[in-house]
ZARO-839095 format. One record per residue: residue in one letter; x, y, z of N, C-alpha, C in turn; residue number from 0. Coordinates in nm, 2 decimals, padded with zeros to 4 digits. Example, Ala and Ser with C-alpha at 12.3 -4.5 7.8 and 13.67 -1.06 7.14 Angstrom:
PT bafi   n_px   n_py   n_pz  ca_px  ca_py  ca_pz   c_px   c_py   c_pz vokol
PT    A  01.32 -00.57  00.78  01.23 -00.45  00.78  01.32 -00.33  00.78     0
PT    S  01.28 -00.22  00.71  01.37 -00.11  00.71  01.29  00.00  00.79     1
This chain:
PT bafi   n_px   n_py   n_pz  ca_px  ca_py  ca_pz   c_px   c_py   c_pz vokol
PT    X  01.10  22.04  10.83  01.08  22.15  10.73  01.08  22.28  10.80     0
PT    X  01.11  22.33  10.69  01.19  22.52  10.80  01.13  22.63  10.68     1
PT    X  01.21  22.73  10.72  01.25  22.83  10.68  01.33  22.82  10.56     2
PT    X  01.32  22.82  10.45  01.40  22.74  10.37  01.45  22.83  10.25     3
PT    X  01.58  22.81  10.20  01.65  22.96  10.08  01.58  22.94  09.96     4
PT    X  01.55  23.06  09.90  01.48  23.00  09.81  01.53  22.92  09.69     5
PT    X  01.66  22.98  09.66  01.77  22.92  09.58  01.74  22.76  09.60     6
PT    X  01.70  22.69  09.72  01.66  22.51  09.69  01.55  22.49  09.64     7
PT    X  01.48  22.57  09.66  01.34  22.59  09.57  01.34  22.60  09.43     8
PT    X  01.37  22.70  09.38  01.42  22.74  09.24  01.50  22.64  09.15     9
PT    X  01.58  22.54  09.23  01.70  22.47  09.15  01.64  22.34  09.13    10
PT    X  01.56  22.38  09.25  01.49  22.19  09.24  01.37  22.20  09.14    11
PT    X  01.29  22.30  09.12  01.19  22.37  09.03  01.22  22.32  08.88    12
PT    X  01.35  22.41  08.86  01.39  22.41  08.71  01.48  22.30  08.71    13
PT    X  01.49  22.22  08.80  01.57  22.06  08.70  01.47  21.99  08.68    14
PT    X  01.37  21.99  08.77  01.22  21.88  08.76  01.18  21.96  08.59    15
PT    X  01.16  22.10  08.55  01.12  22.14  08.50  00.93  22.15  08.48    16
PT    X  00.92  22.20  08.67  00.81  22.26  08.68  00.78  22.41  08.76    17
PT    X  00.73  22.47  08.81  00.68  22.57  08.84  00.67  22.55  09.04    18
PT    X  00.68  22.66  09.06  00.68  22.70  09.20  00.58  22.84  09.20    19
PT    X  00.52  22.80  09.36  00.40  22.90  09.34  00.48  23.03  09.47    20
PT    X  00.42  23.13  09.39  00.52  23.23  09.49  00.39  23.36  09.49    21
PT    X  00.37  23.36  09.64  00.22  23.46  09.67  00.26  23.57  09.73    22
PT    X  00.20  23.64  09.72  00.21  23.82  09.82  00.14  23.78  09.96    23
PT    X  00.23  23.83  10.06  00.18  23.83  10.23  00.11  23.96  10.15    24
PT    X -00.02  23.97  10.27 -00.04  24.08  10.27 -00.08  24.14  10.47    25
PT    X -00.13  24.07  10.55 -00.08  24.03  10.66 -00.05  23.92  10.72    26
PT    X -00.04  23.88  10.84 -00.01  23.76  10.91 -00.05  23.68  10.84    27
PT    X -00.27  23.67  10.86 -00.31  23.61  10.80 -00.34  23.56  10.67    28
PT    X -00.26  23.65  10.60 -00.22  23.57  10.45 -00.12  23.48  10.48    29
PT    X -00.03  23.49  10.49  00.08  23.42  10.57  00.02  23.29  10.63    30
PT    X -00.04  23.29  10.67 -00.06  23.18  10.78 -00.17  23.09  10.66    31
PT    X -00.24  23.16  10.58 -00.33  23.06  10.52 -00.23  22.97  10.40    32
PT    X -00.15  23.09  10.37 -00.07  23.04  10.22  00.01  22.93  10.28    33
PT    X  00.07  22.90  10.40  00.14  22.77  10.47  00.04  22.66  10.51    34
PT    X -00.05  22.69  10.55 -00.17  22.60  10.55 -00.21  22.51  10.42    35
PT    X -00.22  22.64  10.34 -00.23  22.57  10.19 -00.11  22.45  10.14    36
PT    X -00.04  22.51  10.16  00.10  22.42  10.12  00.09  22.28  10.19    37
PT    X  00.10  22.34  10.31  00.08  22.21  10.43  00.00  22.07  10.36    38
PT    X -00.14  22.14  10.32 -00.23  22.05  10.32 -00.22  21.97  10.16    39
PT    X -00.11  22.02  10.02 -00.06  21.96  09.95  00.06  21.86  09.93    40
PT    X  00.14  21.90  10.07  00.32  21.87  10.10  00.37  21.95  10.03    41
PT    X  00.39  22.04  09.95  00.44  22.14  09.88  00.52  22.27  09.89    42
PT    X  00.63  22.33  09.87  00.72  22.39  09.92  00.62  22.53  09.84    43
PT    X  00.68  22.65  09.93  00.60  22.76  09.88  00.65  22.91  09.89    44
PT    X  00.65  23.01  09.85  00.78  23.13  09.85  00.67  23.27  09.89    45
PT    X  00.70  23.29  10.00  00.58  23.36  10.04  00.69  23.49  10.01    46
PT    X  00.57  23.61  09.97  00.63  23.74  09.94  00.60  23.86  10.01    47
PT    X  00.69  23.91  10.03  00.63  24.09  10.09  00.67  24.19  09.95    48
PT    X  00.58  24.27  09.92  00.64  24.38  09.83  00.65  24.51  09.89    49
PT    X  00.73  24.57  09.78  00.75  24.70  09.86  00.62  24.79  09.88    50
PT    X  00.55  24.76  09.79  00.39  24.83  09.87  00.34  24.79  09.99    51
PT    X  00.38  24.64  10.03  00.30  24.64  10.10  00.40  24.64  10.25    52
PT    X  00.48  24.70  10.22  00.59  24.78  10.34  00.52  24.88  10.39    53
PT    X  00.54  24.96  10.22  00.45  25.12  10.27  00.32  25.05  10.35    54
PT    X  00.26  25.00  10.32  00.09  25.02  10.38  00.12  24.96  10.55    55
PT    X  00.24  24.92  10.58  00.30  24.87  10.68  00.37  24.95  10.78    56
PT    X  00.40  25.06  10.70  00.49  25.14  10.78  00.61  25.10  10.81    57
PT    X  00.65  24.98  10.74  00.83  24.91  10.74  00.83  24.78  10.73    58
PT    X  00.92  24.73  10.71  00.96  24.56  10.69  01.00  24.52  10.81    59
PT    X  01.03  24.54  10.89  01.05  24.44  11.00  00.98  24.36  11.09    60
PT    X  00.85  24.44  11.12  00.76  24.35  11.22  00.68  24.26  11.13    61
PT    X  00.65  24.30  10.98  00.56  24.15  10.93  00.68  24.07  10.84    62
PT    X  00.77  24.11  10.83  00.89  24.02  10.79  00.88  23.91  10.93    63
PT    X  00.94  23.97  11.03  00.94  23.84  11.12  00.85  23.79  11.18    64
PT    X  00.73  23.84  11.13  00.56  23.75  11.17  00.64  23.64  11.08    65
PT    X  00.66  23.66  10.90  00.64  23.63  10.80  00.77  23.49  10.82    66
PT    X  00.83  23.52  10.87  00.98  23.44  10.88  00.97  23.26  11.00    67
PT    X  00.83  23.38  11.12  00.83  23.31  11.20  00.74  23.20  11.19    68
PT    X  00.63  23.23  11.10  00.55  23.12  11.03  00.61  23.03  10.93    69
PT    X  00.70  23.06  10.86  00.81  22.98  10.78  00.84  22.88  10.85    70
PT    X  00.92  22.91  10.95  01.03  22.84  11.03  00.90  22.73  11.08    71
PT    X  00.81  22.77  11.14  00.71  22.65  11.21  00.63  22.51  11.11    72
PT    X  00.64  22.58  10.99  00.58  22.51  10.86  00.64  22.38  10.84    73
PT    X  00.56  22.28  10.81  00.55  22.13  10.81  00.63  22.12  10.67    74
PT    X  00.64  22.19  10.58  00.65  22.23  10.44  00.81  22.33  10.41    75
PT    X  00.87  22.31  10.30  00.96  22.40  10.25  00.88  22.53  10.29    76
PT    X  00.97  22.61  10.33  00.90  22.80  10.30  01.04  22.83  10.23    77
PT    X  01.02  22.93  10.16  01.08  23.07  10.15  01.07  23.18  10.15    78
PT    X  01.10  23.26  10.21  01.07  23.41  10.20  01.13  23.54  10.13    79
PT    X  01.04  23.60  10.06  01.11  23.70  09.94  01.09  23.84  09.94    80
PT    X  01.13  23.94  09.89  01.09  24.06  09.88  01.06  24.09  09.73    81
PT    X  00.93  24.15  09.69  00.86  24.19  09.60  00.94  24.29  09.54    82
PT    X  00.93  24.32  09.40  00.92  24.43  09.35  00.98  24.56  09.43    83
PT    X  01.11  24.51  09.55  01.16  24.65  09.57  01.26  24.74  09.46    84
PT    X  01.19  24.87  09.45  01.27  25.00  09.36  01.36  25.07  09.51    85
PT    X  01.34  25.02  09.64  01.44  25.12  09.67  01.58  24.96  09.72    86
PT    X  01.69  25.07  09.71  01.82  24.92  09.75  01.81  24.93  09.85    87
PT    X  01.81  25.06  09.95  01.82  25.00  10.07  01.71  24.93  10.14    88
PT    X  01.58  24.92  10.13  01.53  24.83  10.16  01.53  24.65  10.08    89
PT    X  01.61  24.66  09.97  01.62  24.54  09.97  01.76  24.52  10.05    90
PT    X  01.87  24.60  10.07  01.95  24.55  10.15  01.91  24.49  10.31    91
PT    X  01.80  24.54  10.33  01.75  24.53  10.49  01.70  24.41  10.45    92
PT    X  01.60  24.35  10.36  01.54  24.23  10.33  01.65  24.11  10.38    93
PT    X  01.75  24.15  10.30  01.90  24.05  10.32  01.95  24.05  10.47    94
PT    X  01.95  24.17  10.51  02.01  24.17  10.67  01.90  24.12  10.76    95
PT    X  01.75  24.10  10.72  01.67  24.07  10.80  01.65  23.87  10.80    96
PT    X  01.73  23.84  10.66  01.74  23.65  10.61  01.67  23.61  10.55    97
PT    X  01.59  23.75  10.49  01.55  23.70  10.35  01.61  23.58  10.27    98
PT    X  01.53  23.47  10.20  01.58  23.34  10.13  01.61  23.45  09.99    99
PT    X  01.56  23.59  09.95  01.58  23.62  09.80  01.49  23.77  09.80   100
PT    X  01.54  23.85  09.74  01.54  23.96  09.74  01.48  24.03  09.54   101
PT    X  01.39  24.05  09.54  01.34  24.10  09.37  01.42  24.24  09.35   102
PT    X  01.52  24.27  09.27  01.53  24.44  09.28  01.49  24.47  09.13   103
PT    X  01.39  24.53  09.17  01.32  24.63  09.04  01.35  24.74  08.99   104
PT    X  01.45  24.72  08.86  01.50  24.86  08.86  01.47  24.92  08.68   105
PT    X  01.35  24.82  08.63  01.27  24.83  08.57  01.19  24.96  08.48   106
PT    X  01.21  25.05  08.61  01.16  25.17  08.57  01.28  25.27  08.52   107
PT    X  01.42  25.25  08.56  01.55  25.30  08.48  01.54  25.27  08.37   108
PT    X  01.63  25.35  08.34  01.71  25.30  08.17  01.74  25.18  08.15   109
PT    X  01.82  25.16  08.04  01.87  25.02  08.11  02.04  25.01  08.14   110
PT    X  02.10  25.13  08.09  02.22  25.13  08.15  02.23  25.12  08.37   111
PT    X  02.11  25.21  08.36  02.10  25.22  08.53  02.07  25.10  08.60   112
PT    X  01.96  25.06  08.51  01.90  24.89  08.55  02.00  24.81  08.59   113
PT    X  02.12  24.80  08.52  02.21  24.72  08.52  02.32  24.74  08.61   114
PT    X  02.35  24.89  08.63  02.42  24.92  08.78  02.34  24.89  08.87   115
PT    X  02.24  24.95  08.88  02.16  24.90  09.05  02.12  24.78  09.05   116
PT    X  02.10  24.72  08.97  02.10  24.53  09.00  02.22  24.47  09.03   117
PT    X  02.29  24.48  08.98  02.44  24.45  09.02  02.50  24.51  09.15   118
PT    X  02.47  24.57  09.20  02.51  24.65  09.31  02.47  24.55  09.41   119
PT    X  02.32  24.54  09.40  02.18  24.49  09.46  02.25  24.33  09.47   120
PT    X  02.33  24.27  09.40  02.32  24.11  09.36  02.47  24.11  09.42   121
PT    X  02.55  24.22  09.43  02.69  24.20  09.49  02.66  24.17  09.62   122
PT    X  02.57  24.28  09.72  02.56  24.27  09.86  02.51  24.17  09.85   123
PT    X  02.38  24.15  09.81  02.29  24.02  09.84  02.36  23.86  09.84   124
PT    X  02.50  23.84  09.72  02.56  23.69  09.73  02.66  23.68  09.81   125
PT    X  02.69  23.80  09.87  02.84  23.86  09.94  02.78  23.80  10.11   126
PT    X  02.65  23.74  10.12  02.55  23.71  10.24  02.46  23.58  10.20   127
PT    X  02.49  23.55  10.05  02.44  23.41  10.03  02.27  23.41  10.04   128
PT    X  02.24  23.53  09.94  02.09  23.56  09.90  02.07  23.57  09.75   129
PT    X  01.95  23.50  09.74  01.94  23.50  09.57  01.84  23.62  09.55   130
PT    X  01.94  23.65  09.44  01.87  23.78  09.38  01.79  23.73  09.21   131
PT    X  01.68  23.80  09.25  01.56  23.83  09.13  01.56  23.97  09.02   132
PT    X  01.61  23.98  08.92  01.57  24.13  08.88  01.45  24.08  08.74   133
PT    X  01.42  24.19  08.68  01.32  24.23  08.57  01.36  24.33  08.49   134
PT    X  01.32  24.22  08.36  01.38  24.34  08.26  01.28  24.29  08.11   135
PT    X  01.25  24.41  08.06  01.10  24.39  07.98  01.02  24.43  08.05   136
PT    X  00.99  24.58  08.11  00.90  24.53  08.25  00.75  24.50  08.22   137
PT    X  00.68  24.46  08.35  00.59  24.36  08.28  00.44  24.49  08.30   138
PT    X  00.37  24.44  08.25  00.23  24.55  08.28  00.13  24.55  08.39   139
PT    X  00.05  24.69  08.37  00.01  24.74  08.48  00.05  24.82  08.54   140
PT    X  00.01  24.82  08.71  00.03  24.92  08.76  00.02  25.05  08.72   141
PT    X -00.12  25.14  08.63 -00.16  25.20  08.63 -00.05  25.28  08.46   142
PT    X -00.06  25.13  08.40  00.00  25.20  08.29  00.15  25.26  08.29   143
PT    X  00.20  25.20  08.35  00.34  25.24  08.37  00.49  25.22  08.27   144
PT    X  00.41  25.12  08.13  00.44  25.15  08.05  00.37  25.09  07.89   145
PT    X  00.41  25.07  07.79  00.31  25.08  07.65  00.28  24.93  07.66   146
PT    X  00.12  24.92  07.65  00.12  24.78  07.61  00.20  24.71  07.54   147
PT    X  00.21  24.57  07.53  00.27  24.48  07.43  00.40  24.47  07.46   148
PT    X  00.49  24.53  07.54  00.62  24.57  07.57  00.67  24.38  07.65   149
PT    X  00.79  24.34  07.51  00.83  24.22  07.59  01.00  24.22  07.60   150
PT    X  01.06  24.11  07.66  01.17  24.10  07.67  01.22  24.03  07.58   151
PT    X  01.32  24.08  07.52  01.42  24.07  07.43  01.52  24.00  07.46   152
PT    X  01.55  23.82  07.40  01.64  23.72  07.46  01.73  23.76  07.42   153
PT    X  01.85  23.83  07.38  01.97  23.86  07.30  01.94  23.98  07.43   154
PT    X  01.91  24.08  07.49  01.93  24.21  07.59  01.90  24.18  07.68   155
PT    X  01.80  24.00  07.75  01.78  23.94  07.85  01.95  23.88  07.90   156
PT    X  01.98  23.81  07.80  02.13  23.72  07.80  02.23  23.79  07.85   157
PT    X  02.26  23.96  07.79  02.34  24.02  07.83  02.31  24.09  07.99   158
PT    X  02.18  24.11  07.99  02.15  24.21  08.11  02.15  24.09  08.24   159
PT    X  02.15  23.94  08.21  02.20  23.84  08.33  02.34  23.82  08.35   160
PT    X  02.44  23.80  08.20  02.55  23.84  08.25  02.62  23.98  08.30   161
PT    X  02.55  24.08  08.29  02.65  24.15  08.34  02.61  24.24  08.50   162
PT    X  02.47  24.15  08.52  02.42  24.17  08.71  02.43  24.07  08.76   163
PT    X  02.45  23.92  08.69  02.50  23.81  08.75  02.42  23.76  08.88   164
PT    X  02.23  23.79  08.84  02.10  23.75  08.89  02.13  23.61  08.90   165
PT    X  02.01  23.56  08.96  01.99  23.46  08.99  01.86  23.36  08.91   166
PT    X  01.76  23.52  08.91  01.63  23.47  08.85  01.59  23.57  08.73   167
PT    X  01.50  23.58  08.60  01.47  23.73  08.57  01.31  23.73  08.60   168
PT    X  01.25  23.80  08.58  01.11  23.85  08.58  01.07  23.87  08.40   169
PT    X  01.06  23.83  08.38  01.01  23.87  08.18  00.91  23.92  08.17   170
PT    X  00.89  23.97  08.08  00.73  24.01  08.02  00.75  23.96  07.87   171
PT    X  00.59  23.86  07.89  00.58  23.78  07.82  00.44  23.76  07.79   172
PT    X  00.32  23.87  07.84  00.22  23.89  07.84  00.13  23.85  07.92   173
PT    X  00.17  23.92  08.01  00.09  23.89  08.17  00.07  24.03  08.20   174
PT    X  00.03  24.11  08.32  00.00  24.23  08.34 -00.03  24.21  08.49   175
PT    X  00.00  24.30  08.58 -00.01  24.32  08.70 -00.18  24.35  08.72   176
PT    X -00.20  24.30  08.87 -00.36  24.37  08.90 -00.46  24.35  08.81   177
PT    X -00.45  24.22  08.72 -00.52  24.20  08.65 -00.69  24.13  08.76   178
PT    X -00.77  24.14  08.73 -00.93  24.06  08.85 -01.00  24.00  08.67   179
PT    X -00.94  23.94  08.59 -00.99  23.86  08.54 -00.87  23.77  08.45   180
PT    X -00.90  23.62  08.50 -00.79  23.57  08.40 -00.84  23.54  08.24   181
PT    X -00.78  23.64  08.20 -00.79  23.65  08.01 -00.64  23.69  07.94   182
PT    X -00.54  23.67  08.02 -00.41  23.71  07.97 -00.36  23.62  07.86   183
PT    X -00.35  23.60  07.74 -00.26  23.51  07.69 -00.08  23.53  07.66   184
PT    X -00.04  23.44  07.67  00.12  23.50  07.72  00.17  23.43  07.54   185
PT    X  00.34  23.48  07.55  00.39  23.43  07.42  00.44  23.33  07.47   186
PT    X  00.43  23.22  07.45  00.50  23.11  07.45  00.60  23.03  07.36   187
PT    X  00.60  23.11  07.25  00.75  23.08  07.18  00.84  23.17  07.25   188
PT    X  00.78  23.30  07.26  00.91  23.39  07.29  00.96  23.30  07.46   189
PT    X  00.89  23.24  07.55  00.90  23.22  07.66  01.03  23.09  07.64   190
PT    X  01.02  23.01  07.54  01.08  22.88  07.49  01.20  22.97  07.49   191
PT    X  01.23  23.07  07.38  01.31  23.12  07.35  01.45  23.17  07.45   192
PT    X  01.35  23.26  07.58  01.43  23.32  07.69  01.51  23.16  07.77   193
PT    X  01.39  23.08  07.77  01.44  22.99  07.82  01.62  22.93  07.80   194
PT    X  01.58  22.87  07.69  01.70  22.84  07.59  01.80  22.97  07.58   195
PT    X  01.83  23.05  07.57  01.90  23.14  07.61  01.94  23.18  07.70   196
PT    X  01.91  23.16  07.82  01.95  23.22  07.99  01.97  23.08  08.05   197
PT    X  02.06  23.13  08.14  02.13  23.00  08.21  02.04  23.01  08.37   198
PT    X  01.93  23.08  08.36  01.85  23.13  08.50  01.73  23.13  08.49   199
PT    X  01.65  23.07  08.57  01.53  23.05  08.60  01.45  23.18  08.51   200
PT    X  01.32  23.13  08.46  01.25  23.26  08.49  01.13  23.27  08.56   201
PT    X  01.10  23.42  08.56  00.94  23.50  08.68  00.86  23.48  08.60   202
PT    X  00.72  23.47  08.64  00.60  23.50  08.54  00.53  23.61  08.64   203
PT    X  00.54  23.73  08.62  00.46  23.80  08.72  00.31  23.82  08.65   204
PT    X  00.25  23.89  08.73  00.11  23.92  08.69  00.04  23.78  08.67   205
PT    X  00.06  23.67  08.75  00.02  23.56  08.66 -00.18  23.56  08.73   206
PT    X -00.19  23.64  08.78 -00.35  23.65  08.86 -00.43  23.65  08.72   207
PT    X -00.39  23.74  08.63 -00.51  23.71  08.53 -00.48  23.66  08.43   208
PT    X -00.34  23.51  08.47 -00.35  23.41  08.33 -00.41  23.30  08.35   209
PT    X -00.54  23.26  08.26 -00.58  23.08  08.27 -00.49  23.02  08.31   210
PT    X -00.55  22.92  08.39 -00.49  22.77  08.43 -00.37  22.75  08.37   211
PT    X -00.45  22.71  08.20 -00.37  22.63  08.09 -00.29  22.72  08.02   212
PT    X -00.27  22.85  08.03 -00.16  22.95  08.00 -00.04  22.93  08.06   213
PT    X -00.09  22.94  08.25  00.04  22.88  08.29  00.07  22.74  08.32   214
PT    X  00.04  22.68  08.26  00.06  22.50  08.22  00.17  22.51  08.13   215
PT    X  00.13  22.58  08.02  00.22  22.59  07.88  00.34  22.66  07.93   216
PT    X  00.33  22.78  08.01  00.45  22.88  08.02  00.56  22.77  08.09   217
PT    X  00.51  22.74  08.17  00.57  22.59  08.27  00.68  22.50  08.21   218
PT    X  00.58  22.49  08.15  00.63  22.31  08.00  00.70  22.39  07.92   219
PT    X  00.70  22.56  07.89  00.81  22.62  07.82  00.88  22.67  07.86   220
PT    X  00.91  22.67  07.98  01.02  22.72  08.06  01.01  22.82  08.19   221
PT    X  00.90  22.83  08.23  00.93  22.92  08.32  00.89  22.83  08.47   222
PT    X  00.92  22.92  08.56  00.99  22.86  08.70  00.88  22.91  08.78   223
PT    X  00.92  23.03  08.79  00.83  23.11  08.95  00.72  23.15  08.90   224
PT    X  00.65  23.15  08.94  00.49  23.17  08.91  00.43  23.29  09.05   225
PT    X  00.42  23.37  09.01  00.41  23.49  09.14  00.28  23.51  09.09   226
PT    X  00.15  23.52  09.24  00.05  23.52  09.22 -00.02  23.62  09.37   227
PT    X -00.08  23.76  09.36 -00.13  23.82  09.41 -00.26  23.83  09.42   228
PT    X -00.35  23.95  09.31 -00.46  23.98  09.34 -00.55  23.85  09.32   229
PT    X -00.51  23.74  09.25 -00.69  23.66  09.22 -00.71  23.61  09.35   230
PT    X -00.58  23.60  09.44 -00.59  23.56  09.62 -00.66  23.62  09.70   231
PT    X -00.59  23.80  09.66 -00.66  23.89  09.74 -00.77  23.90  09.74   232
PT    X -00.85  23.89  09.59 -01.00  23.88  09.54 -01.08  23.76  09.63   233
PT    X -01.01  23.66  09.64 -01.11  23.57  09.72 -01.10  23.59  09.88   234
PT    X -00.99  23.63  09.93 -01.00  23.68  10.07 -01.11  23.82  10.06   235
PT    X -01.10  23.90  10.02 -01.20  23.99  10.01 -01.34  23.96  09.97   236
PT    X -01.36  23.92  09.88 -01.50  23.80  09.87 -01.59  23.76  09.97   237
PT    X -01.47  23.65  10.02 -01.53  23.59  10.16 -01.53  23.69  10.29   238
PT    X -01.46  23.79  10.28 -01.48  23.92  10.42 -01.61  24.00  10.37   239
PT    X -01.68  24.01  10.22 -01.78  24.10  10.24 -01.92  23.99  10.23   240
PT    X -01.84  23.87  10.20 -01.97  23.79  10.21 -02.06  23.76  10.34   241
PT    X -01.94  23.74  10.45 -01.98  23.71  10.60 -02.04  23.82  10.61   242
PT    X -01.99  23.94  10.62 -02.03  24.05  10.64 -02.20  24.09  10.64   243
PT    X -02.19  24.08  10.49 -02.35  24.07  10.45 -02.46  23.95  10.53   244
PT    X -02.41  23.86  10.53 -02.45  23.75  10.61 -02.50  23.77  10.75   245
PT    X -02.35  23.90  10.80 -02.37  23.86  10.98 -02.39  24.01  10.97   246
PT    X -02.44  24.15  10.96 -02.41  24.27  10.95 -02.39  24.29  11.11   247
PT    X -02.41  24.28  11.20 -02.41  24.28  11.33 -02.26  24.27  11.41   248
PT    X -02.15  24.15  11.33 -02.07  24.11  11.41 -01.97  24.24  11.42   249
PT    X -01.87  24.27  11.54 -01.79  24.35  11.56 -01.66  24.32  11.57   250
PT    X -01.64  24.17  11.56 -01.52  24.06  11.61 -01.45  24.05  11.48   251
PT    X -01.34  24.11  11.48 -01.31  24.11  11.33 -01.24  23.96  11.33   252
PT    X -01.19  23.90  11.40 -01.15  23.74  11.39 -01.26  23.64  11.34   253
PT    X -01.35  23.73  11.36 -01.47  23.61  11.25 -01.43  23.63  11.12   254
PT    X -01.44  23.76  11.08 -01.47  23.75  10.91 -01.30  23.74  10.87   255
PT    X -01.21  23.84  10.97 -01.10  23.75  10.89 -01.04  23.63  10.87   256
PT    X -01.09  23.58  11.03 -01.08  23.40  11.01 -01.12  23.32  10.91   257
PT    X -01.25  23.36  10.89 -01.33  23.32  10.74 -01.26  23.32  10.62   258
PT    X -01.20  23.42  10.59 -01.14  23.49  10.49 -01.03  23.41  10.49   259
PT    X -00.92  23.40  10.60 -00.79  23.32  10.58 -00.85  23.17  10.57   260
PT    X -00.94  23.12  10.57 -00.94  23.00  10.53 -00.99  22.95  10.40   261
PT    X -01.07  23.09  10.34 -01.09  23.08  10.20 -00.97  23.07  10.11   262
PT    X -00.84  23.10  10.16 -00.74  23.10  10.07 -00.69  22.97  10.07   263
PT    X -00.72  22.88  10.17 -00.65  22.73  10.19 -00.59  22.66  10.06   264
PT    X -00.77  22.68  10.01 -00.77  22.50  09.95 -00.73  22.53  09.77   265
PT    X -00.73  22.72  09.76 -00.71  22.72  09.63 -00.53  22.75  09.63   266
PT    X -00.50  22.80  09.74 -00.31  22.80  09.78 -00.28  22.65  09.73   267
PT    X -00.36  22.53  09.77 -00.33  22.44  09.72 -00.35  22.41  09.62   268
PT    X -00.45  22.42  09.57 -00.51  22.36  09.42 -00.37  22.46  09.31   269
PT    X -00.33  22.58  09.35 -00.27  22.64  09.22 -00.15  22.59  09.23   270
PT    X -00.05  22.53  09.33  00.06  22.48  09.41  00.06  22.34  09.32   271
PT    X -00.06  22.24  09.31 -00.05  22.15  09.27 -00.07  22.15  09.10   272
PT    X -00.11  22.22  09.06 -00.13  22.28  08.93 -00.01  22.35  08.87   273
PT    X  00.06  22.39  08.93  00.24  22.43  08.87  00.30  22.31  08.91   274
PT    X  00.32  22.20  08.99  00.43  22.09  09.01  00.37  21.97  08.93   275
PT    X  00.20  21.98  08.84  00.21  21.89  08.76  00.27  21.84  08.66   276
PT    X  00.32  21.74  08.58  00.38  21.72  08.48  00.29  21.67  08.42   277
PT    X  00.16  21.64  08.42  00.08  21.55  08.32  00.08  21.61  08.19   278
């Protein structure tokens, strides 16, 4: 097991017709725990960088190939993705760096624009044998970025995959980004619906603040990728202010973040095994 595209992920996903867990690196050691996690289920897993967390990085390349080189060593499928990039050329670099799949968010356009710069984004990206992800409906959050309630429209979903010729979409379907409590309830007819209508996987983003049994249902109704950030980041942070409190003295930051990467193990796995159930 390697480094793996995510396109075998995704295909093998939606014929089983279950769910794939797809997390935000946020450094190394996220990285290293979310493969640990996997490891300790057998479970294939799609580790993500977003474009935020480039910026907080100062660029994609040096935790891209932390991120690539932990893949490759993994007992387990990996894949590696790029989040929510709004700029192309950094998703073009994603692709030149062997990105397994590239998200281009162009979300915040119109949607005539949406549909050029995705396309554009999905020409280079298959012209190199990268699967591309876009979003359309965009989903919530991020500081209100657009009107609650806002979903995707299967008849302007159908057309906006034919004519960028994506791979995956991202829907909003009532999930919300940066959510720290799970109380989301999502639509699950409308999710049946996209399904049946698109010939391509779908995203569930924001799924941090959906119950368990929300994305059980979204699963069993069709959706594929399951992208999961803050409730992770919440428990790595947890356990870094818990030791803290505990030890106020230590200066060795490999204690508390060691601590911390291993708090993410066993629930990387528990939510891993909780999207590939069928019961």
């Amino acid at each position: 097991m390697t480094l793996t595209p995510t396109r075998d992920l995704m295909d093998a996903a939606a014929q089983r017709r279950t769910g794939v867990g797809a997390f935000n690196v946020i450094h190394l050691e996220t990285a290293e725990a979310l493969v640990a996690g996997a490891e300790r289920v057998r479970l294939p897993v799609i580790l993500q960088i977003s474009e935020n967390c480039v910026k907080y990085h100062g660029g994609l390349e040096p935790l891209a190939i932390a991120t690539m080189a932990v893949a490759r060593q993994a007992q387990v499928p990996v894949a590696v993705h790029l989040d929510h990039a709004e700029d192309e050329e950094l998703a073009k670099q994603a692709v030149d760096l062997g990105f397994g799949s590239v998200m281009f968010d162009g979300a915040h356009l119109d949607y005539s624009a949406n549909i050029a710069a995705t396309a554009r984004i999905a020409r280079y990206a298959h012209s190199r044998g990268v699967y591309v992800e876009a979003e359309l409906g965009k989903v919530g959050g991020k500081g209100g970025a657009h009107a609650p309630g806002v979903r995707t429209d299967p008849q302007e979903a159908t057309a906006f995959v034919e004519e960028t010729e994506v791979d995956a979409l991202a829907v909003a379907v009532g999930s919300s980004h940066a959510m720290t409590e799970r109380t989301a309830s999502l639509d699950i007819s409308l999710i049946r619906r996209l399904h049946d209508a698109l010939k391509v996987p779908l995203v569930l983003h924001g799924s941090s603040g959906v119950p368990d049994s929300e994305i059980v249902a979204a699963i069993r109704a069709g959706m594929t990728k399951i992208n999961i950030s803050t409730h992770l980041s919440g428990l790595f942070t947890r356990a870094v202010r818990e030791y803290l409190e505990e030890n106020p003295s230590v200066v060795d930051s490999r204690k508390y973040v060691g601590i911390a990467r291993d708090a993410l193990i066993p629930e990387t796995g528990r939510l891993l095994t909780l999207f590939t159930s069928q019961d």
